[in-house]
DOVO-594866 format. One line per field, with one value per residue (C-alpha): residue number from 1; residue in one letter; x, y, z. Coordinates in steps of 0.02 Angstrom, whole numbers, plus 50000, padded with zeros to 5 digits. Layout:
BEGIN
num = [NUM ...]
residu = [A ...]
east = [X ...]
north = [Y ...]
up = [Z ...]
//
This chain:
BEGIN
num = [1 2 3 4 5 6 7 8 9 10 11 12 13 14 15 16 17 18 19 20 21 22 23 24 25 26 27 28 29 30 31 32 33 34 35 36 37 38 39 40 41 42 43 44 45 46 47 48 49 50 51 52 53 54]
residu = [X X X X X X X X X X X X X X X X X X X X X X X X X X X X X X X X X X X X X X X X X X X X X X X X X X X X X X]
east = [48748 48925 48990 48892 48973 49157 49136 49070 49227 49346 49262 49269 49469 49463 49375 49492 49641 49609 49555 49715 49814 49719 49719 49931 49913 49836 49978 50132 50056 50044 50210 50286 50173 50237 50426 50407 50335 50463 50589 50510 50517 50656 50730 50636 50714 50885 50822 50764 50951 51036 50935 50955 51152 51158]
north = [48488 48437 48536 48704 48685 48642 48811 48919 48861 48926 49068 49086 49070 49178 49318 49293 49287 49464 49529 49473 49574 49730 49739 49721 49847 49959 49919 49950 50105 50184 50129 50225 50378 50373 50371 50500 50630 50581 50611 50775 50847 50811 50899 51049 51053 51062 51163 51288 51287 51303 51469 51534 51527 51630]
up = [49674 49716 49529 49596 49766 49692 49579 49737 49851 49698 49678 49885 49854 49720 49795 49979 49878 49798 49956 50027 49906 49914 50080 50038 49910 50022 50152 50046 49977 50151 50183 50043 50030 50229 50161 50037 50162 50281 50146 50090 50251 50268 50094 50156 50298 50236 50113 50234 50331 50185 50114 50328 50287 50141]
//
């Protein structure tokens, strides 16, 4: 029994690991979807002065 439980804990650390990253994945995709509205907004927003001066 000692192989079966030697494959289960890598499969345990393979299974956290990848969790791990997702959850990363999801983190740093927030992030930037978060920067590009920010930055969008933003470029509307000048857009929006600059067509007001004209």
């Amino acid at each position: 029994m000692g192989i079966l439980d030697k494959v289960k804990g890598i499969a345990q650390k393979g299974v956290d690991k990848g969790v791990d990253l997702g959850k990363k994945g999801i983190e740093k995709g927030a992030e930037l979807g978060t920067k590009g509205y920010e930055g969008a907004k933003e470029s509307a927003k000048k857009g929006h002065e600059k067509a007001k001066r004209k």
